[in-house]
Every structure is written in structure tokens, then in C-alpha cells.
C-alpha positions as semicolon CSV with decimal commas, in nm:
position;residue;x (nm);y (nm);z (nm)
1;X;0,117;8,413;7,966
2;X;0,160;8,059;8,094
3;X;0,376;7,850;8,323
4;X;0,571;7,604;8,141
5;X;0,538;7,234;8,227
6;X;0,868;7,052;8,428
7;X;1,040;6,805;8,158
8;X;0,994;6,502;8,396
9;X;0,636;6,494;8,454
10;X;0,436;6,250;8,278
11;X;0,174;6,348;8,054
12;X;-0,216;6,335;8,134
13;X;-0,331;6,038;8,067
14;X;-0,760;6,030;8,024
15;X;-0,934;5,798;8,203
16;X;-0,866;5,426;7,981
17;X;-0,889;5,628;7,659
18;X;-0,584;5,781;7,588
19;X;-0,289;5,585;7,401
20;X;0,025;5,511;7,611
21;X;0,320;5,751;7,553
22;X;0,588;5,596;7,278
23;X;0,935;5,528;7,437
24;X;1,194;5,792;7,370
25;X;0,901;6,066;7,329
26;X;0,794;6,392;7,566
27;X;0,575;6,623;7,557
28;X;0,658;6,974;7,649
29;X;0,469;7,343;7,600
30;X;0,607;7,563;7,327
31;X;0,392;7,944;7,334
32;X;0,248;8,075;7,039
33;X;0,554;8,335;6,987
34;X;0,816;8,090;7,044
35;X;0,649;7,883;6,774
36;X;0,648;8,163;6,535
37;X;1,038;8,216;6,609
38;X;1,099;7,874;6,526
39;X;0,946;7,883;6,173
40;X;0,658;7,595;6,310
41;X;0,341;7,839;6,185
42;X;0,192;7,792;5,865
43;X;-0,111;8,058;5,962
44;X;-0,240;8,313;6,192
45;X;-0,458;7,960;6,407
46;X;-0,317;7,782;6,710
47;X;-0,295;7,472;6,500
48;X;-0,161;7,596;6,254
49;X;0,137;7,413;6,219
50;X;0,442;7,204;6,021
51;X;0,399;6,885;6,120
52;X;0,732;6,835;6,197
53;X;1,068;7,016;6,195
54;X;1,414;6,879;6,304
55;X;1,648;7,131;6,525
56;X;2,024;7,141;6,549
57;X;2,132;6,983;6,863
58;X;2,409;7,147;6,886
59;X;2,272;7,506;6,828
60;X;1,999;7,502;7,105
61;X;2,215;7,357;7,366
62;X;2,440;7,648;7,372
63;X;2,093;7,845;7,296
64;X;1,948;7,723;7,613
65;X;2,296;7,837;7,796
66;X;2,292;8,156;7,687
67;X;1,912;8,273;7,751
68;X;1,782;8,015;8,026
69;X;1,434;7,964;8,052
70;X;1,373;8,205;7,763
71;X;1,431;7,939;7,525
72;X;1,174;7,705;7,436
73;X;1,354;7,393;7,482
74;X;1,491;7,486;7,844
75;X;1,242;7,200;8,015
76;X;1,382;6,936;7,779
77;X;1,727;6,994;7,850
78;X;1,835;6,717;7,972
79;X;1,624;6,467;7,670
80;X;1,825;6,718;7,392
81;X;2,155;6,651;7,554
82;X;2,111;6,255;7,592
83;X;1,975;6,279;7,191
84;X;2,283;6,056;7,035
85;X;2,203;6,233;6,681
86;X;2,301;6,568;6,582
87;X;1,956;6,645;6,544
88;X;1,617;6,615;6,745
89;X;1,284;6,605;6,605
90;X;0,963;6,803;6,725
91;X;0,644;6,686;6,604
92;X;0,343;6,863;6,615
93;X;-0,019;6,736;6,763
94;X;-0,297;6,929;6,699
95;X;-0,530;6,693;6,950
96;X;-0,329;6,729;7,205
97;X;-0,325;6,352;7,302
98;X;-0,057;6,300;7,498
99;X;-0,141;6,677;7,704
100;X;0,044;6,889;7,503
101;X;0,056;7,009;7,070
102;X;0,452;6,999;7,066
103;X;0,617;6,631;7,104
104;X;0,989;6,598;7,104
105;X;1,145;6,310;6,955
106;X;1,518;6,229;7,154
107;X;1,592;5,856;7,108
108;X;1,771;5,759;6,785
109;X;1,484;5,465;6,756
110;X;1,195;5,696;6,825
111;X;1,352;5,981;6,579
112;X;1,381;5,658;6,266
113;X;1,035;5,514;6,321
114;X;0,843;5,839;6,291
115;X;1,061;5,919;5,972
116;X;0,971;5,616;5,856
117;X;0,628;5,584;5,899
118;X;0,593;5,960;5,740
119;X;0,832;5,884;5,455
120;X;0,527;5,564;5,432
121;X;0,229;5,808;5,488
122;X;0,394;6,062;5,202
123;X;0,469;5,784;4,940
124;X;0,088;5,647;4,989
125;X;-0,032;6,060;4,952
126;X;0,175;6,055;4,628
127;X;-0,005;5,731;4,498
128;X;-0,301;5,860;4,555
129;X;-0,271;6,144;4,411
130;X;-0,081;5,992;4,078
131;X;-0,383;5,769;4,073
132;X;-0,645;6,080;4,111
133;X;-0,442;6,231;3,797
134;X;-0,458;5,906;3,630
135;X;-0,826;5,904;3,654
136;X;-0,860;6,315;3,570
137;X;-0,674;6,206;3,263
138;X;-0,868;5,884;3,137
139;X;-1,205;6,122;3,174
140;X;-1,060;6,415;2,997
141;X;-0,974;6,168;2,746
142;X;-1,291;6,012;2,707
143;X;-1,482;6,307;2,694
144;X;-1,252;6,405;2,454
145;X;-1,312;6,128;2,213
146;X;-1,719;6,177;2,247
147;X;-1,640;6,515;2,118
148;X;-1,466;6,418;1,828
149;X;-1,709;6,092;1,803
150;X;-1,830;6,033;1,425
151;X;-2,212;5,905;1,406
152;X;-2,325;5,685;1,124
153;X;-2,693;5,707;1,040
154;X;-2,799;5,323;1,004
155;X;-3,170;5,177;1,010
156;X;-3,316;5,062;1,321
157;X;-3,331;4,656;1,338
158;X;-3,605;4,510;1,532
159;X;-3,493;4,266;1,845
160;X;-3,623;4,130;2,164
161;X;-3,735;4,396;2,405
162;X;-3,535;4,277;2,791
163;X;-3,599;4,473;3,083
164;X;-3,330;4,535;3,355
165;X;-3,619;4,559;3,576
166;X;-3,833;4,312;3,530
167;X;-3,692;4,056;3,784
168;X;-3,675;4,334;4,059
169;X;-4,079;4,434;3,944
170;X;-4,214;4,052;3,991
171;X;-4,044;4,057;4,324
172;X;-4,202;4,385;4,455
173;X;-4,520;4,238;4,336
174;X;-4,458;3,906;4,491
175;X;-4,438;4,047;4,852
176;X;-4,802;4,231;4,826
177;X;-4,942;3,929;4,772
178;X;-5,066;3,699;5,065
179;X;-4,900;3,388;5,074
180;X;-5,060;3,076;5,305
181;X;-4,841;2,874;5,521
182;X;-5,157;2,612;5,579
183;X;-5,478;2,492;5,422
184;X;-5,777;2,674;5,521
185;X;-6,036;2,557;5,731
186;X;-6,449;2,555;5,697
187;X;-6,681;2,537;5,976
188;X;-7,116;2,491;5,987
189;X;-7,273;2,570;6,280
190;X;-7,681;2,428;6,236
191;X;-7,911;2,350;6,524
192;X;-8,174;2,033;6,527
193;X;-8,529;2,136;6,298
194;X;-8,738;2,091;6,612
195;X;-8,621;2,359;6,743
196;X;-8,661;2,588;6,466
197;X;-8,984;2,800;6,484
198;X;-9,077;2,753;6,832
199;X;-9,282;3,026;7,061
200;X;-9,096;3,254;7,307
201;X;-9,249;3,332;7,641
202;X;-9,206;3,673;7,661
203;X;-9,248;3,907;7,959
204;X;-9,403;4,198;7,935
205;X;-9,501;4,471;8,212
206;X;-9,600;4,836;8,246
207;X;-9,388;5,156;8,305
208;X;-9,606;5,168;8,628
209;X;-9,510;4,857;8,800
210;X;-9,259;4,840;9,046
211;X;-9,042;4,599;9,215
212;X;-8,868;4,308;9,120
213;X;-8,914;4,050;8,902
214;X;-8,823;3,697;8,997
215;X;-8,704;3,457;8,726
216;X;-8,851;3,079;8,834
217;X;-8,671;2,784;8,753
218;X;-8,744;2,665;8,377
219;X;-8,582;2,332;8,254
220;X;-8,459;2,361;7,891
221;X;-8,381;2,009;7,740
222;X;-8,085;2,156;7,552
223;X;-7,917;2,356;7,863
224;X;-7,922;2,127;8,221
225;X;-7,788;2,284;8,479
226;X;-7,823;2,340;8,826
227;X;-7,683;2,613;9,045
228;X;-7,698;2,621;9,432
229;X;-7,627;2,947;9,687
230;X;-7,481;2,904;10,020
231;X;-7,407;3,164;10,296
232;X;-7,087;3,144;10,446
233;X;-6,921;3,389;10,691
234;X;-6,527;3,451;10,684
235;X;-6,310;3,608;10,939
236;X;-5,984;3,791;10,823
237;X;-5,876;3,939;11,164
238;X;-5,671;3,701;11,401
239;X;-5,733;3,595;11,699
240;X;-5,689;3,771;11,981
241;X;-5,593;3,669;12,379
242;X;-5,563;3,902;12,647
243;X;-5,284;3,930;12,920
244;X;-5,118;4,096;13,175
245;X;-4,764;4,161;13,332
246;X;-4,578;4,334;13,588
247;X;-4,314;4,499;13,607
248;X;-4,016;4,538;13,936
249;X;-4,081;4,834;14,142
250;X;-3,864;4,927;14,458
251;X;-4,107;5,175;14,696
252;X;-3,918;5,440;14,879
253;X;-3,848;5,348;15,202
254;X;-3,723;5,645;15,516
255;X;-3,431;5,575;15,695
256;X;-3,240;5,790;15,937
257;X;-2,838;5,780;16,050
258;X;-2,693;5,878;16,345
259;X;-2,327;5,927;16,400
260;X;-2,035;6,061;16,664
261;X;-1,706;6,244;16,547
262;X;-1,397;6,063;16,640
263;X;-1,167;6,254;16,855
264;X;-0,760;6,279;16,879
265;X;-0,759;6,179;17,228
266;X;-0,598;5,837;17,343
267;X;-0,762;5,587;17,642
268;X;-0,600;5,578;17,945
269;X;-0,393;5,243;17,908
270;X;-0,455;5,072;17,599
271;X;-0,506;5,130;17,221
272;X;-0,849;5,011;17,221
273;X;-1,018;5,273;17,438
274;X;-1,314;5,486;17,325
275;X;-1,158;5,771;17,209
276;X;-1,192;6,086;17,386
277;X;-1,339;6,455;17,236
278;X;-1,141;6,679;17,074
279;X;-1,007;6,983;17,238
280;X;-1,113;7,333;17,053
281;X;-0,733;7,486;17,177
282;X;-0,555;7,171;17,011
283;X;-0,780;7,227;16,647
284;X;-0,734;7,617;16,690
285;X;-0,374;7,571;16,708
286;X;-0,339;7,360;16,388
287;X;-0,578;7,511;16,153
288;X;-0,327;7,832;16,236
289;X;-0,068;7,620;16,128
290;X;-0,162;7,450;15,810
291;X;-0,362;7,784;15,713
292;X;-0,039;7,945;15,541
293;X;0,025;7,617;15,341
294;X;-0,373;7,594;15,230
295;X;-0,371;7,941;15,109
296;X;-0,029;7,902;14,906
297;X;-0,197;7,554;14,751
298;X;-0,469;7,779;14,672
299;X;-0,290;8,044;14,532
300;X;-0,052;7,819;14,286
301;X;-0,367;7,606;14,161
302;X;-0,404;7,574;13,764
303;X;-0,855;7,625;13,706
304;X;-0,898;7,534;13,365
305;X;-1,157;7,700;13,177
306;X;-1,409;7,494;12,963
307;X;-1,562;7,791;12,797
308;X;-1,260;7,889;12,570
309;X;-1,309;8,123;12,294
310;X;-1,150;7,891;11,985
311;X;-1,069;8,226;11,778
312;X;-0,905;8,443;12,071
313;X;-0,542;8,262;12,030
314;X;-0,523;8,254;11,675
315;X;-0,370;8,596;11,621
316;X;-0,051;8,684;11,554
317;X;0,167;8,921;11,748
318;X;0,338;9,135;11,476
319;X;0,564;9,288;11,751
320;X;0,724;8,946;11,824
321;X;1,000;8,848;11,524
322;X;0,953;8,510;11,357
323;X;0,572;8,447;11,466
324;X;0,462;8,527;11,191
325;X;0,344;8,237;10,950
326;X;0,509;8,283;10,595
327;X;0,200;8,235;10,411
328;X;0,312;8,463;10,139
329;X;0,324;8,392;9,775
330;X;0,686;8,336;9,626
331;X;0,781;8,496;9,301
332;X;0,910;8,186;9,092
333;X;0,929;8,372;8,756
334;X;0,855;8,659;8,627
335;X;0,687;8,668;8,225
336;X;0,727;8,948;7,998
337;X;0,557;8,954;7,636
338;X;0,566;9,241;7,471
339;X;0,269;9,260;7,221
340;X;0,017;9,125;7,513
341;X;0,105;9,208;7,844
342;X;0,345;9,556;7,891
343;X;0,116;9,864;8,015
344;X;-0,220;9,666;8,099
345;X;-0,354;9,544;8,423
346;X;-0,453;9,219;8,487
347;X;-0,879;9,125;8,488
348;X;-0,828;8,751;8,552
349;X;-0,620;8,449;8,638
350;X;-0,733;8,079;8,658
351;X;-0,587;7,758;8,604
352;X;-0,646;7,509;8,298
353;X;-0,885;7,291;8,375
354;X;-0,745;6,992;8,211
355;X;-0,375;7,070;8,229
356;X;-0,170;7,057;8,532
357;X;0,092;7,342;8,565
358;X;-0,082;7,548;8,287
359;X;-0,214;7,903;8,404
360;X;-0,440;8,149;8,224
361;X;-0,459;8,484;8,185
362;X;-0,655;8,799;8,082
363;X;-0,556;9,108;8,044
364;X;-0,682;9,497;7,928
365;X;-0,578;9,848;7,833
């Protein structure tokens, strides 16, 4: 059981593999049964199929307007009606190139170049195999004729003995050989005869004597050379300097402030006086006054709260029509089959993974 795919979406294209879509060509889903139905199976396979079959316009309109989406050709609709032929053409693709097995053919162009390049492809399949029966022929014959061959017993005659392999022999032999790409070169190494057969000071000591053995200067005429030892001392770490900073500091410092409350009172005779202190009656009296209005500001005063639980909102209130978030699945269409599906439960649904639209399912007794 599978959703069918919408007539005007394009096919799946792979990623800058996959050939681009002919003009006047669409592929669409045809199930298994339907296929059957149509006379398009050749076996019991999924690819087993015709690789083509051409369908009545005509017929399958008023097919498709009778039975709906139960017809096969209900997504292409609209392709069959704007076919200018009486008849469409559905071709079959067992690799799926284009997304889909079942390609239909609507555009009088697109419907003539496939029948001609198949009425191409079946005259080269009958030249080849003409030419097969040709050659089954022309060995039947031949062996035919050694059968019936007539041998004449005739004295041998002696002739020059030439060997296909010879040439191919001297070459193998040729490569084992080493060849020179330049003359060879001799060398003699002597030394002058008086200073053949001369003593060697030797140096002998005991397995008792230790410490170490110093090797004094001796001048050879043949070998001249003097070596000399020096100390020197090397420094790989940098140099250094040492220095000091300091940084801004502001030390606390005590201070004290002493002020006087300013009173409502008024001077005697000008603005500028020194005001006079308050009277206790006179604050008394208006703090009795504004209390009413503090207490109502109080009272109507929004607190927000900063510590909100996130969750505690997110309920619905069943009790409340239309709250309720329509989350729910819709029923688009219902499918029946049958052989596969009627009085078994369901074990598992998943999508194609390749193929938009297309769902899968499994079902047991």
C-alpha cells in the first residue's frame, strides 16, 4: 500500500548524475496489481515487464471518470487529455532513472521518437541475430563437409622446416641478456716500492695495565696533516635585564556629611529666608490624606515574576471550545487491497527513503 505521486511534481533528480527528463515525458507510480490489470507483467518479479504498451485515449479518460483515483492513470489526467493522438504510450524503466519504473509518453513528438528509435533498436536485434544464424549455418556447414571429407594417402615431400615462433623466441632471449649503454672502465690502484715491506710499530700491553694510552704525534711523509683543539664556551639563553613598575592605587580616605531637612515654612518677608521646621500637625494631616491614594497605587500595581515556570501555560483547557490546537492527522485516502491488506493489523509504516510521496508498509495475520 502506497501513496501515489501528484502528476506535476518533477522527478528526483540525483545529485549531477541523473539524465535530464525528455520533453513531453512524466513519470508517474503504477502498483504491482494495477500493472497486472493492464497486461504490463511478463512474470511473477517487479521488473518484470513489456517494455512498452500503448493505451486507448479515449477508453481511460472515461475510465478515470468513472472510478477516480482507482484508476492508474488518475495523476496523469490532465498529460492523457492534452495527448493530440488517439493513443498514449507507457514505457517501462526497470532503473528507475527518472524516480519512477512507469514513464508516460503524451506529446505527439515524444510518442514518434521513442517508436522510432525502438523500431531502430529491433531492426539492429534482427541483424544480429540473422547474422548469428548466418554464422550457425557456415559452421554446421563446414563441419559438415569435414565429415564427408575424402583423404588421399600421398608420400611425404621433404621442405624447409619455418617456425611461427622463432622471431617471438630470439626476442624473449634478447631481453635476458645484458645490454651496455657505455664502454667499460679499468682502474689500478699500486703504491710506490719503498713502501712495500716496511716494519710496523706495534703496541703491545698487558691485560693488567690500566689507564689510558696516549697516541704522540708521528709525522708520516705520505699523510701531512695537522689538527688543532680549542675551547670555546657558547651561551644559548638571552640576555636578561631586570625592572620594575607601578601601578595607580587610590587609598581609602574617611569622610563624614552632615545635613538639615528643609522645612515647608516661608520667611517672614521675602523668598529668600531660611526656611523654617516643619510642623508634625501639618505632615500628620497629609500623610492621612494621600494614604488612601498610596494604598490604591499599591493595590493596582502589576509585580512581574522572573521565576516563571516555562511548562505551566502550555496546557490546554479542554473545557474551553476552539483552544484546542488541531494537531490531528487528516484522512486523505483510504487504500483497500484485497489479497494483502483486509483482516491484518498493521506492524510498520515508514517512508521511502529515496522517493518523495512514497510510503511503506507491513502488515500480518
Amino acid at each position: 500500500m502506497s501513496e501515489e505521486k501528484k502528476a506535476d511534481e518533477p522527478a528526483p533528480e540525483g545529485e549531477g548524475t541523473a539524465p535530464m527528463l525528455p520533453e513531453g515525458v512524466l513519470p508517474f507510480f503504477v502498483s504491482d496489481s494495477h500493472a497486472t490489470k493492464l497486461g504490463m507483467k511478463t512474470g511473477e518479479g517487479i521488473v518484470d515487464l513489456v517494455p512498452s504498451m500503448k493505451f486507448n485515449k479515449e477508453q481511460y479518460v472515461k475510465e478515470i471518470q468513472e472510478l477516480g483515483f482507482m484508476c492508474p492513470f488518475e495523476p496523469v489526467l490532465k498529460q492523457i487529455t492534452e495527448c493530440p493522438l488517439d493513443d498514449f504510450l507507457v514505457v517501462t524503466d526497470t532503473a528507475s532513472t527518472f524516480g519512477e519504473m512507469f514513464l508516460l509518453y503524451y506529446t505527439g513528438p515524444s510518442i514518434t521518437n521513442f517508436l522510432d528509435a525502438a523500431a531502430a533498436e529491433e531492426e539492429k536485434r534482427l541483424a544480429e541475430e540473422r547474422r548469428l544464424k548466418e554464422e550457425e549455418e557456415a559452421r554446421l556447414a563446414a563441419e559438415e563437409a569435414r565429415k564427408n571429407a575424402v583423404y588421399v594417402d600421398e608420400p611425404m615431400k621433404s621442405r624447409v622446416y619455418v617456425s611461427e615462433t622463432m622471431d617471438k623466441t630470439a626476442e624473449e632471449i634478447k631481453a635476458l641478456e645484458i645490454v651496455r649503454d657505455r664502454p667499460l672502465y679499468s682502474l689500478a690502484i699500486s703504491r710506490p716500492v719503498q713502501m712495500c715491506g716496511r716494519k710496523l710499530q706495534r703496541f703491545d700491553y698487558n691485560h693488567d695495565r690500566q689507564g689510558l694510552k696516549s697516541f704522540e704525534k708521528t709525522k708520516y711523509p705520505e699523510f701531512d696533516m695537522h689538527r688543532r683543539e680549542r675551547d670555546i664556551a657558547v651561551q644559548a639563553a638571552p640576555e636578561t635585564k631586570d625592572g620594575d613598575s607601578q601601578t595607580k592605587w587610590n587609598r581609602p580616605v574617611n569622610m563624614t556629611t552632615q545635613y538639615e531637612s528643609v522645612s515647608s515654612g516661608t520667611g517672614p518677608e521675602n523668598d529668600t529666608a531660611a526656611p523654617s521646621k516643619a510642623d508634625p500637625d501639618a505632615l500628620s494631616a497629609m500623610l492621612e490624606k494621600t494614604l488612601a491614594h498610596v494604598e490604591a497605587a499599591l493595590q493596582q500595581n502589576e509585580t512581574v515574576n522572573i521565576f516563571p515556570d516555562a511548562l505551566a501555560s502550555v496546557g490546554e483547557d479542554d473545557g474551553v471550545i476552539g483552544s484546542k490546537m488541531e494537531n490531528q492527522l487528516k484522512e486523505l485516502r483510504n487504500f483497500t487491497d484485497l489479497d494483502y491488506s483486509k483482516n491484518r493489523s498493521l506492524s510498520c509504516i515508514d517512508w521511502h527513503p529515496t522517493k518523495k510521496g512514497v510510503l511503506g508498509v507491513s502488515v500480518c495475520k
